[in-house]
N, C-alpha and C positions, 0 to 999 in steps of 0.2 A: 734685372730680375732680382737680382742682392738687394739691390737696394728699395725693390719693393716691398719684399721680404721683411728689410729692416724697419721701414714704414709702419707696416702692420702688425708686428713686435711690437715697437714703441705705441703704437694707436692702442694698442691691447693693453699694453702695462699702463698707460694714463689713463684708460678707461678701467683697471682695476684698480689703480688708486685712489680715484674720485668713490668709487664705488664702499672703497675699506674708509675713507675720512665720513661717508657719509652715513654707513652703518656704526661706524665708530663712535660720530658724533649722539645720533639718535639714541644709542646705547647709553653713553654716559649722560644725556636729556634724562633719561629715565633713571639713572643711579640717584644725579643730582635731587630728581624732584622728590624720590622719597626721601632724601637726605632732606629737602625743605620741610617734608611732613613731619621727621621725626623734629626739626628744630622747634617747628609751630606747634606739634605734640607736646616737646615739654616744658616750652612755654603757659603751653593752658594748664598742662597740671599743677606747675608752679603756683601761677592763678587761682585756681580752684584751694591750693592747700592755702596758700597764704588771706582765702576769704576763710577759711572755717573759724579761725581766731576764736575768742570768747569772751566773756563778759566778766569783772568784778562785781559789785557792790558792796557803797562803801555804807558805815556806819552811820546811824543819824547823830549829827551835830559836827562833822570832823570838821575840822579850821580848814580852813580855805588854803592855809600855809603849809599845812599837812599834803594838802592833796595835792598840790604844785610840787611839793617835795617827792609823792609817789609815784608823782605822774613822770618825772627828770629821771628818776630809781627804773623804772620799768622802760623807759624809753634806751636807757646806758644797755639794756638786756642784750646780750648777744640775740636769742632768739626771737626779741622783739623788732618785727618790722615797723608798726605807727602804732601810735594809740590816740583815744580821741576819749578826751572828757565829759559828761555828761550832766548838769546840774539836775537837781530834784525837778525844776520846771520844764527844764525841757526834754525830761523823761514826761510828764505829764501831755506835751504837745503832741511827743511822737506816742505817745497812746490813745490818742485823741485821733490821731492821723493814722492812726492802725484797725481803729474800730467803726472809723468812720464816723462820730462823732458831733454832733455839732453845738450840743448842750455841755455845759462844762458840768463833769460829775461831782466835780472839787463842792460845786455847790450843796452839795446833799451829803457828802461826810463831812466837810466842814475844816477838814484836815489833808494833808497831800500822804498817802501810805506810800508811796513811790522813795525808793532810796536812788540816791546819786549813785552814776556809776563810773568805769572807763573802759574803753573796749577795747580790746588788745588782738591785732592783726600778727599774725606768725611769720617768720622768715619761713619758705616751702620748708627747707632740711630740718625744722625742729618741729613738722606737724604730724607727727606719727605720736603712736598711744604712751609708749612710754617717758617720753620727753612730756607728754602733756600730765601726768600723773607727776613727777618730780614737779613742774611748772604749781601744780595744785597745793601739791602740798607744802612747799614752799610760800607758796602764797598766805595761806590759810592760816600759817605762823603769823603773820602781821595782824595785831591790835583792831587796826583802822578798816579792817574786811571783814564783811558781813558773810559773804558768800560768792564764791567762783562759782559760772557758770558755765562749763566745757562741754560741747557736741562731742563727746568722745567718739560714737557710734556715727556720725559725719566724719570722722576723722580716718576711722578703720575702715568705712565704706570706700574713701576713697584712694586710698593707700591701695587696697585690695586690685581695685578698679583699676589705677595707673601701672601698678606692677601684671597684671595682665596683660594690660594694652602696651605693654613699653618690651613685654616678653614674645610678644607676639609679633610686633614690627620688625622685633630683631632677628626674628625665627627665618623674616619675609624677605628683607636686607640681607642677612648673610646668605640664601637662596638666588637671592636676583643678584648677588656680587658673584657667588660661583655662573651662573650662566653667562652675564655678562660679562666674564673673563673669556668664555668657552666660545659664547661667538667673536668676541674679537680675533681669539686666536686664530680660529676659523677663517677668518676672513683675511687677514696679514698672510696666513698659510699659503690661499689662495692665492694670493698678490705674489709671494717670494715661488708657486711653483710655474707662474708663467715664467720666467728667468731661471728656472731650474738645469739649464741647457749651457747660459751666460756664466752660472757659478761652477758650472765642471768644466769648463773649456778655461777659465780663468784658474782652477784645479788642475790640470792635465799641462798646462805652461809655466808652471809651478812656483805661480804669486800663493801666497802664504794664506793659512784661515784667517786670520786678525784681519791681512788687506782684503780680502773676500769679504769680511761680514762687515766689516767698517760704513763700506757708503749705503748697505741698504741698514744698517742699525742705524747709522742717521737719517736716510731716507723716513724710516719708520719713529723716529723719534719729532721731526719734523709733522709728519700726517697726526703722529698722538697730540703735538700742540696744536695744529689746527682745529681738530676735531673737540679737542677739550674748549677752544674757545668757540668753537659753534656752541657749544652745547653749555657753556655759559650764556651767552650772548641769548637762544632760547629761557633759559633759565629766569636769567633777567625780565624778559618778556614776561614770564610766568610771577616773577614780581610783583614787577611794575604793575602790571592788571589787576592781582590780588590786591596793593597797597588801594588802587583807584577806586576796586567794588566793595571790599572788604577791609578797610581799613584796620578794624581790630584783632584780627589775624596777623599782622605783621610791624612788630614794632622798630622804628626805626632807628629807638635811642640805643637796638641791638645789632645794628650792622657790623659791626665786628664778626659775629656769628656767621654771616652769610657771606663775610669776604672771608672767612677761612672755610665754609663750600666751597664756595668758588677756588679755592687753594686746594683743598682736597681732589677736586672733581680735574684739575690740571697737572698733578700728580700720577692721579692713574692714570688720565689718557698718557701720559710719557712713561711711568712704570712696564702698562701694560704692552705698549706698540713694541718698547727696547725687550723686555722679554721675550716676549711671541717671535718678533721677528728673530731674534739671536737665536732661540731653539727652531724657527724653522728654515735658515740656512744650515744651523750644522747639520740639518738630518741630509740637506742635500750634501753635504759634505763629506758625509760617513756612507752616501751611499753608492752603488755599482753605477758604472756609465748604462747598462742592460736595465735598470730597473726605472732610471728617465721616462721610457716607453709608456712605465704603466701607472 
């Protein structure tokens, strides 16, 4: 009869173990993916600022040796991510291919009014308004410059735009990290009060707290690995799939990024399980043999 007893113990504590690795796992699925959102988040903003970039235009007649020289100057730029040069003709072409064009206008002025130019792509962190106003007028000192042409109000637009959106996610994230703390705990509670019985009778023979909470703080640091790697191994899947459908969402020259999720997301699962579980032996610990019951 003990021993059947002890059967259905044990059948009960493996069936709440599987049950906390597999709420565990699911939970941290869900940490992870918006941890993917915000990385693909500010990836795109990045993207977005470092297209705002802006135009020069240079001087009519500069030497060819000049421009080679300002193009090498501007490129050493800390905040210059590319630039790309533009000859007077083949501003001419991409006006022709902007207007749809099929007549050369050249033909009826007789002349090219179109100035060369170079177009200057931003590093994200120098595309805010004030770096672009130093950028200007700094520029504008140079001889060989006709006129900077800067989207400023692109610029503020989108600055505005990303710091909303990057305020908001984190408002959402530290939200869904307090609840998904709350149900872990929740559930490990559960797990340490079917044995709540096992830890006062090991109490009552007078093996010490440290030996008490030892094998189920490892039991529960064991479940937080597992569960962290469910919940990569989903994650992955959530990848993998995006990389296949959506290629431009997920760049891969940036895996560094997503093996430190995956670092992060294996952290908490073992942070969290070793916490939760440590405080919810000692509460059995500190409490009445009489209060077991309830």
């Amino acid at each position: 009869m003990s021993g059947e007893k002890e059967n259905k113990s044990a059948r009960r504590y493996g069936s709440a173990n599987i049950s906390t690795i597999v709420g565990m796992s699911l939970v941290l699925f869900v940490l992870g993916l918006l941890g993917l959102i915000l990385l693909n988040a500010k990836m795109l903003s990045d993207y977005a600022k470092e297209n705002i970039g802006f135009a020069i235009y240079l001087n009519k007649n500069v030497k060819e040796a000049d421009v080679i020289q300002l193009k090498k100057t501007l490129d050493a730029e800390i905040y210059v991510k590319s630039t790309e040069y533009i000859d007077e003709e083949r501003a001419v072409e991409i006006l022709k291919e902007d207007l749809g064009e099929e007549e050369d206008f050249m033909d009826f002025l007789e002349y090219n009014p179109l100035l060369a130019s170079i177009d200057i792509k931003l590093n994200p962190e120098y595309a805010h308004l004030d770096s672009l106003n130093v950028f200007e007028s700094r520029l504008l000192e140079n001889p060989q410059i006709h006129e900077v042409d800067i989207r400023k109000d692109l610029a503020v637009l989108i600055n505005e735009n990303v710091r909303k959106i990057s305020l908001l996610l984190l408002c959402f994230t530290g939200l869904l990290l307090i609840i998904a703390v709350g149900l872990i705990n929740n559930t490990i509670r559960l797990t340490i009060y079917s044995q709540r019985f096992l830890i006062k009778t090991m109490q009552l023979v007078g093996a010490t707290h440290g030996f008490i909470r030892r094998p189920f703080v490892i039991k529960g640091i064991v479940n937080g690995i597992i569960s962290a790697l469910l919940a990569i191994l989903f994650l992955y899947g959530v990848f993998y799939l995006t990389q296949q459908n959506l290629p431009e969402l997920i760049d891969l020259q940036n895996i560094e990024l997503y093996l430190s999720l995956f670092t992060i997301v294996m952290v908490l699962g073992i942070l969290i399980s070793w916490v939760s579980t440590s405080l919810a032996v000692s509460k059995y610990l500190r409490a009445q043999t009489g209060d077991l019951y309830y």
